[in-house]
C-alpha angles and dihedrals in degrees: 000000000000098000082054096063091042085059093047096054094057122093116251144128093260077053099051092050102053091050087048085052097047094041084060094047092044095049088047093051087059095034095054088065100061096038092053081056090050093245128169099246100043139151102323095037090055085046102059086036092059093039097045087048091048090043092051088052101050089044089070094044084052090057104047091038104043113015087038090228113171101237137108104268092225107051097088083053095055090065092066090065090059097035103048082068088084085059087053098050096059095055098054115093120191095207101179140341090295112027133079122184133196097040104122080047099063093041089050088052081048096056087039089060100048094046075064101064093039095058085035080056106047097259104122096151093056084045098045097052092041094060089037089050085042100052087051090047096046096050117023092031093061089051085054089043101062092043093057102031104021097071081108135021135176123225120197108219127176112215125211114211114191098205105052078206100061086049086111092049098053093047094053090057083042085055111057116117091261092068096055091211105190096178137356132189131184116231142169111289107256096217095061094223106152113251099028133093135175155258132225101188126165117201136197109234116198115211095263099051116081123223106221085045093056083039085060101042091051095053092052092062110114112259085022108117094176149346125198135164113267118255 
């Protein structure tokens, strides 16, 4: 068995293969996950991610092994920790004044990434036990999360009112203490429809209350044309 692991610490081609094969395991296993959740960055994404960042990796190694290039073999990898930022960026959504979505996403690409260049590298037991770590946190974790946090939430609406005049009674209704409204702002009517004007409103949700429920309640509100879930 040792002489297993020696091997595989060397640089070859059967080498190169296999981390090539277990970055793309590893970056599946993650990626499942979010794909599963219909995220922006999912399987495949965590899978190229995983793969490019072993690759890079293993490109220096290939420099300084085999073409005898005087040059540190991972600095070409330490550019992936800065670049796969870029990744992150685009999956995160900023869907209201207070949510953010795709967080846990762009850290997940981050860690991808550097399960990469620790397989590129040679380091299979820190990898292993990262996606590993990183599969329980992704999915049990959340489940813990939302028992402990997610008593209350906050959802951010914007409100139509058809009669720019009856804008004070139907924020009086908005605002009874069922509703939790934490801040609320006017604002021109999006549909452009001549008369009304809007309403940017965000509530407090306890665990109990539904959102699409409140959403309806609160568009059934006379003067209320429509009320949807800000983007």
């Amino acid at each position: 068995m040792k002489d297993i692991f020696d091997y595989l610490h060397e640089f070859s081609t059967t080498t190169t293969i296999f981390r090539l094969l277990l970055s793309f395991l590893f970056g599946g296993m993650i990626g499942m996950e979010r794909g599963r959740r219909g995220r922006a960055a999912g399987f495949r994404t965590h899978i190229l991610v995983c793969m490019g960042s072993a690759m890079t990796v293993m490109t220096g190694l290939f420099a300084v092994n085999t073409l005898n290039m005087d040059s540190d073999p991972l600095r070409i990898g330490a550019q992936v920790i800065s670049g796969i930022g870029f990744l992150g960026v685009g999956t995160i959504l900023v869907t209201g004044r207070t949510h953010v979505k795709g967080l846990t996403t762009a850290a997940g690409l981050w860690t991808t990434a550097a399960i990469g260049l620790a397989v590129g590298i040679g380091f299979y037991i820190a990898a292993f036990l990262c996606a590993v770590i990183s599969m329980l946190t992704i999915v049990f974790l959340n489940r813990f999360e939302n028992a402990i946090v997610g008593k209350n939430r906050n959802i951010d609406l914007y409100i139509e009112i058809t009669d720019a005049e009856k804008a004070n009674e139907v924020v009086d209704i908005i605002c009874e203490p069922r509703y939790r409204i934490l801040k609320m702002e006017i604002c021109p009517a999006r549909s452009g429809i001549i008369n009304s004007i809007g309403i940017e409103a965000t509530l407090q949700l306890t665990k109990d209350m539904d959102k699409r429920i409140i959403i309806r309640e609160i568009a059934g509100i006379s003067n209320i044309s429509f009320a949807i879930e800000s983007m």
